[in-house]
N, C-alpha and C positions, 0 to 999 in steps of 0.2 A: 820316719824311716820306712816303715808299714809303708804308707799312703804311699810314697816315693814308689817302691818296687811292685806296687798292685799299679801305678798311672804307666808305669816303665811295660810292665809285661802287658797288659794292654795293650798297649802303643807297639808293643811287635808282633802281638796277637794279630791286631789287624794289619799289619804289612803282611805277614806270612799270608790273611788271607785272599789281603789283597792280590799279592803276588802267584796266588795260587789261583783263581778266579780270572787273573790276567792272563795266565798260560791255557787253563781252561776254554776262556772266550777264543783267544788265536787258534785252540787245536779245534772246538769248535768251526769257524771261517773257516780253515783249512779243508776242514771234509764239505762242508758246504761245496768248496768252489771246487774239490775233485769229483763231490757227486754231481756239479753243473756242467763238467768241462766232459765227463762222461755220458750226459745225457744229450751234450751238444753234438756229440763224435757221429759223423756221418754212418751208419753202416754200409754194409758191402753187398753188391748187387745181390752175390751169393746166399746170402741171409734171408732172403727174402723166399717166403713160402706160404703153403694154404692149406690146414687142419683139417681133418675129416672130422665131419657130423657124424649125428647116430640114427636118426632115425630114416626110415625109404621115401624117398621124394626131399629131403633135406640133408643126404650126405654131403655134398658138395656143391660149389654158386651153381656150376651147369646142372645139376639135377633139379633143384629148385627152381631153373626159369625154363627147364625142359617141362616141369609140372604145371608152370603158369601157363607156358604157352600151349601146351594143350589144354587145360584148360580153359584158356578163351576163345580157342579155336572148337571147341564142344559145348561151348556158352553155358560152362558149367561155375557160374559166378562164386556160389556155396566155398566148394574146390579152390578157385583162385584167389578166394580171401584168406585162404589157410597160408598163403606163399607169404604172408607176414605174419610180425608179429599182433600177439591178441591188442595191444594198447595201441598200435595203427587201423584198427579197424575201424571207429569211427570217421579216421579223417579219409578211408575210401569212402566213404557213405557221403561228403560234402560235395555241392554241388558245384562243378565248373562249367565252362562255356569251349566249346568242339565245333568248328566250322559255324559257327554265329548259332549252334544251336545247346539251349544248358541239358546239361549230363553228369552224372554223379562220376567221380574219381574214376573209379576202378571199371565204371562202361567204357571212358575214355582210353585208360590205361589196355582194356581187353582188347580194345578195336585196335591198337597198335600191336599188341603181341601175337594176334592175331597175324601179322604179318610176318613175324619172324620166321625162321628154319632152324628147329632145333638139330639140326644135321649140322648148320651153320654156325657152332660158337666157339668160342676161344676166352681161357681165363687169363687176366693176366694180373700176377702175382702183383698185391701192394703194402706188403708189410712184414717185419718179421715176426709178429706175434700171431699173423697168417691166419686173423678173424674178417678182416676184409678183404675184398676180391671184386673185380670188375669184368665183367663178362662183355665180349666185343662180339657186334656180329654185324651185317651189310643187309641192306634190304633197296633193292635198285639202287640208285645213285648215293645209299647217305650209310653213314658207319655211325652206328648208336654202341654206347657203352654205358652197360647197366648194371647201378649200383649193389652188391649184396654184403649181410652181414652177418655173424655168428653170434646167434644168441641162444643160451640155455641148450649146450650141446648140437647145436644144431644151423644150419641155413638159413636164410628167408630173405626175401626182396628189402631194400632198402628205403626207396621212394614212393610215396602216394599221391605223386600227384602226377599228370600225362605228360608236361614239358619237359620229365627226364624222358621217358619212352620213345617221345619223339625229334630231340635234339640231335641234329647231326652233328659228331666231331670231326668233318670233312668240308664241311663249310667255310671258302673266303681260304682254307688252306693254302692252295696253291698260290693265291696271288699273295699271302704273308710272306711265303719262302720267297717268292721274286722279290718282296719287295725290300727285306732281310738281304738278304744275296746281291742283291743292290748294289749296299752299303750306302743309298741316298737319303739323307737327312729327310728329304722333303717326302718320299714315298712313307716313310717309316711316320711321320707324323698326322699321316692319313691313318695310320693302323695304332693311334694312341686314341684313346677316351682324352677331351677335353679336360677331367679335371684332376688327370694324372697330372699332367703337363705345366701346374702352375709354376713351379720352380727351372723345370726349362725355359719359361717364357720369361722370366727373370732373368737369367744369364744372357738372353737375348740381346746384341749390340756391343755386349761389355768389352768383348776385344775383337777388333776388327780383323776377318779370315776366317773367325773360327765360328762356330754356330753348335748349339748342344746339340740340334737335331742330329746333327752328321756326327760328330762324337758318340752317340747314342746308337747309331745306325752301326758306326764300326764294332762296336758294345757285345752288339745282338750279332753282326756276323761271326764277329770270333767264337761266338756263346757255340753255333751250330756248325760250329767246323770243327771236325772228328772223326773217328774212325769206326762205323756202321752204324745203323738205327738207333736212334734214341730209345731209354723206356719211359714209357709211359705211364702219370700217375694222375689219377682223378681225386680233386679234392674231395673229401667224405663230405664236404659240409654244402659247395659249391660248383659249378659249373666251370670251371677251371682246370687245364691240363699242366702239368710241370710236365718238359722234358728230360729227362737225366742222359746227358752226352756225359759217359764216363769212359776214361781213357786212360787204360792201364802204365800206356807207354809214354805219357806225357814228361817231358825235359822234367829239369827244378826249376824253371822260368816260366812254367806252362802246369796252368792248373789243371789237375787230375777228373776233377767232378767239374762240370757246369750246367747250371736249371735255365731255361727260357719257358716261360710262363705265359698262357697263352686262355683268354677266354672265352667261348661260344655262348652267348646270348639269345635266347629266343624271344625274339619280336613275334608279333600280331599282324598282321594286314586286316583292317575290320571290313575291304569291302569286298575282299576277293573270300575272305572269310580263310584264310590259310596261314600258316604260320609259316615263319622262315629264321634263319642265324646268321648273326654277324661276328665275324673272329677279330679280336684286338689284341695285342701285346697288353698282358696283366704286368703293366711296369713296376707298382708297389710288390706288388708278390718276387717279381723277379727279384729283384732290389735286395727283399730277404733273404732269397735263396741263397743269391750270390756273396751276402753279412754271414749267414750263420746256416747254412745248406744242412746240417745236420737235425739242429731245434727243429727247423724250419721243418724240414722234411718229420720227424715225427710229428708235427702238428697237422702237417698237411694229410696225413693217412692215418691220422693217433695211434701210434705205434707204443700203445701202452696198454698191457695188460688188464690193466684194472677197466677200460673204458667198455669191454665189453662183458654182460650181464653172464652171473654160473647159472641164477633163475630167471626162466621166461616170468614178465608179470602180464597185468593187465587183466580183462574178464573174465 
């Protein structure tokens, strides 16, 4: 009888536990997928802003490339390796190649900043944790936009190497929007990378009238039809611009956000010895924006606290 009533309570011993573990695990899931559906949540343009530094020459992005570019313009090298951080020092110090002739990082880097007009710059906000910041500015015909980042209270340049300094984001522009504006299949797959396109090239033939290229084409026009300038966001990691057409007043049939994603590439010429940029529709990036515009966009600017350092390290 014993035995009986010790195998019995047992036996609801572990139902209860089970039961209890069951409810556990679901309420677990449950804040998982509120804290995923919250990290996915687009923010709002308004959100978006850029933290004051502490120290002089690194309060802010324009202060720190107001300090680079004088100093490359006073070929005070010492000075312009301060505008980073100490663990990017090394890689100013490697050697690249400048008009077919080799040159360390930061000579090449100085010879462009050299160019700029710190009279000339404009921030433009790219996150709401408001540790990175992209500073635009025009140097004759080409619009650069140079990366910076906050680290250990403070500013300082982002890249080391000279094909951010010198990449124009005004490159092939003009004939994108024409070719966008279009709406022609065939113009628009001039402005695709080859091996975006394998799955277009797939649907190719399958119903007779219709072609993905022009499908694709009406895609991207609608993307950039809205109501004033786009803003503009430079990937932290790559050479790639999102647009954000956000549109307060959009129907319930008409999406409110939309990203067209767009990439400048810097090519070589090795005999003219001159670099130049090709712009293409970034189709995989757009693709995300337009799946999950929120994730996407914090990944695309890391719009997470944690990614940027409270201590400078390095030597």
């Amino acid at each position: 009888m014993l035995r009986t009533w010790f195998t019995l309570g047992a036996a609801m011993l572990a139902l209860t536990l089970g039961v209890s573990l069951k409810v556990q695990a679901e309420e677990s899931v449950e804040r998982v997928a509120r804290a995923m559906q919250e990290d996915e949540k687009l923010v709002s343009p308004g959100d978006l802003k850029i933290v004051a530094g502490k120290d002089e020459g690194h309060k802010s992005p324009t202060e720190v490339l107001t300090k680079a570019i004088k100093a490359a313009k006073d070929g005070k090298m010492d000075v312009l390796k301060t505008c980073w951080v100490k663990d990017a020092h090394d890689q100013l110090e490697y050697t690249g190649y400048y008009k077919n002739k080799e040159a360390k990082n930061i000579e090449i880097i100085a010879m462009h900043l050299a160019t700029f007009d710190a009279a000339k710059l404009a921030e433009l906000k790219q996150n709401t944790v408001g540790k990175y910041a992209v500073i635009k500015t025009v140097t004759e015909n080409r619009t650069h936009l140079i990366r910076t980042v906050w680290n250990a209270k403070n500013w300082y340049l982002k890249d080391t190497y000279g094909d951010e300094y010198i990449r124009d984001y005004t490159a092939g522009l003009k004939e994108m929007r024409e070719a966008i504006e279009s709406g022609s299949g065939e113009k628009i797959k001039d402005k695709l990378d080859p091996w975006e396109t394998d799955a277009l090239e797939l649907l190719v033939g399958v119903q007779e009238g219709v072609d993905p290229y022009d499908l694709l084409a009406k895609r991207l026009k609608s993307i950039s039809t809205g109501e004033g300038a786009p803003q503009v966001f430079l990937s932290i990691w790559s050479y790639e611009l999102a647009y954000w057409f956000n549109n307060p007043k959009a129907g319930e049939k008409e999406a409110k956000d939309k990203f067209l994603v767009l990439k400048f590439t810097t090519e070589y010429d090795w005999k003219k010895g001159e670099t130049f940029n090709v712009c293409k529709v970034a189709l995989q990036n757009t693709a995300q924006f337009h799946k999950r515009p929120g994730g996407k966009f914090k990944e695309w600017v890391q719009d997470y606290d944690y990614y940027y350092p409270d201590e400078e390290g390095g030597k």
